[in-house]
N, C-alpha and C positions, 0 to 999 in steps of 0.2 A: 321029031316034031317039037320036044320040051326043048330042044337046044337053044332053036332058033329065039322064043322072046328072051332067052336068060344070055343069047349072044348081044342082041340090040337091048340089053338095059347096062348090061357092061359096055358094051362099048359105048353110049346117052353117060353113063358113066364116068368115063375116060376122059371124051371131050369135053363135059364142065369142068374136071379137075382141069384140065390143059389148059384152059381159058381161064380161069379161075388163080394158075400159080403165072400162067403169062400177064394179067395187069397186075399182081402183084412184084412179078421181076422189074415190069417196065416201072411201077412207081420208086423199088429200091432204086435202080438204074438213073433215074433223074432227081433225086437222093444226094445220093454220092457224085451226080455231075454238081450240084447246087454248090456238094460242102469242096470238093474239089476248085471252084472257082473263086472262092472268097478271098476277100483282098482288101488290105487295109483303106477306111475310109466306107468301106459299102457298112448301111446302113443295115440292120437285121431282127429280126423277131427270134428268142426261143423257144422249144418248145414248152417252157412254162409261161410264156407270154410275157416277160423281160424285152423291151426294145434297146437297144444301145449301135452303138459306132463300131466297129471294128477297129483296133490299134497295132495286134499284131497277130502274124499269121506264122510265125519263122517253125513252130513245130508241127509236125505232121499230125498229130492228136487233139492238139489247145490250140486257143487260141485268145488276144485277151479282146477286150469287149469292154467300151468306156458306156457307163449305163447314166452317167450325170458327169457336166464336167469337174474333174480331178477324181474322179472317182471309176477306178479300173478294177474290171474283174477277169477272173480265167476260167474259161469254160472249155468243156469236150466239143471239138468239130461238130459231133453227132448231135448236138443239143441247141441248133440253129436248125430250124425248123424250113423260114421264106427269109429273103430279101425284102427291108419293105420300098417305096416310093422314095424318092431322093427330095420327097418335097413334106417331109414328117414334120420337122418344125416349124412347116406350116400349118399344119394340122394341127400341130400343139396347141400353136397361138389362138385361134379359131378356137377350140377347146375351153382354153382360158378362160377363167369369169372374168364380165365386163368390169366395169368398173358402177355397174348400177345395180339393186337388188330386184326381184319380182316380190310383191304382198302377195296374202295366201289372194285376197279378194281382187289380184292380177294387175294392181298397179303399180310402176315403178317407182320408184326411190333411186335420188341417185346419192352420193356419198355425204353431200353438205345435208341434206335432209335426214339422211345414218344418223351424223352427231346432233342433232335436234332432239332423236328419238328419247325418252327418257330408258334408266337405268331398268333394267329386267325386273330386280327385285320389288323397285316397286308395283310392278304390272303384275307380278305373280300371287294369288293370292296365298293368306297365311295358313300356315297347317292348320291354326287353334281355329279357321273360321270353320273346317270341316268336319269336328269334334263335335260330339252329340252330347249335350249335359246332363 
């Protein structure tokens, strides 16, 4: 009669490891499909979160990866994490600051109003006014 619950918690057991090492197979498995497909031109994120181009794929290990143009690097297959969207430097651009600032009190400035502004130092007040005599 002790057999039986110490059967059914081994075997409650068994089945989450099972399940447990099966989504981890499936995730290596679409993994190694991801870095297996890369191809010069696809766009990519690593896994330190580096986005760049792909330039070349000729070794089975490396691969290079232009991160800014004229500027190429050589990274491990393994170290491309996703593919991103083929529409990133859209996104960039979008990203980019306009060409207008925000005030803290939320009004815009736009660039001819910038040079109008006077020089910092005089806005900032002086050490000696914060000196106690």
């Amino acid at each position: 009669m002790e057999l039986l619950p110490m059967l059914l918690l081994f075997g409650l057991l068994g089945l989450m490891m099972y399940f447990m090492s099966r989504k981890q197979r499936r995730a290596q498995e679409q993994q190694q499909a991801l870095q297996n497909s890369l191809a010069v031109g696809d766009q990519v994120m690593t896994t330190s979160g580096l986005y760049g181009t792909i330039t070349d794929v000729d070794d089975d290990a490396k691969i290079g990866v232009e991160i800014a143009p004229g500027v190429e690097t050589v990274w491990m297959r393994a170290a491309v994490r996703e593919k991103v969207a083929e529409d990133l430097d859209e996104e960039a651009e979008e990203l980019e600051l306009s060409d207008s600032v925000e005030d803290i009190d939320g009004d815009i400035r736009t660039d001819s109003k910038l040079d109008d502004v006077q020089d910092t130092k005089d806005a900032e007040p002086s050490l000696e006014s914060g000196k106690q005599k």
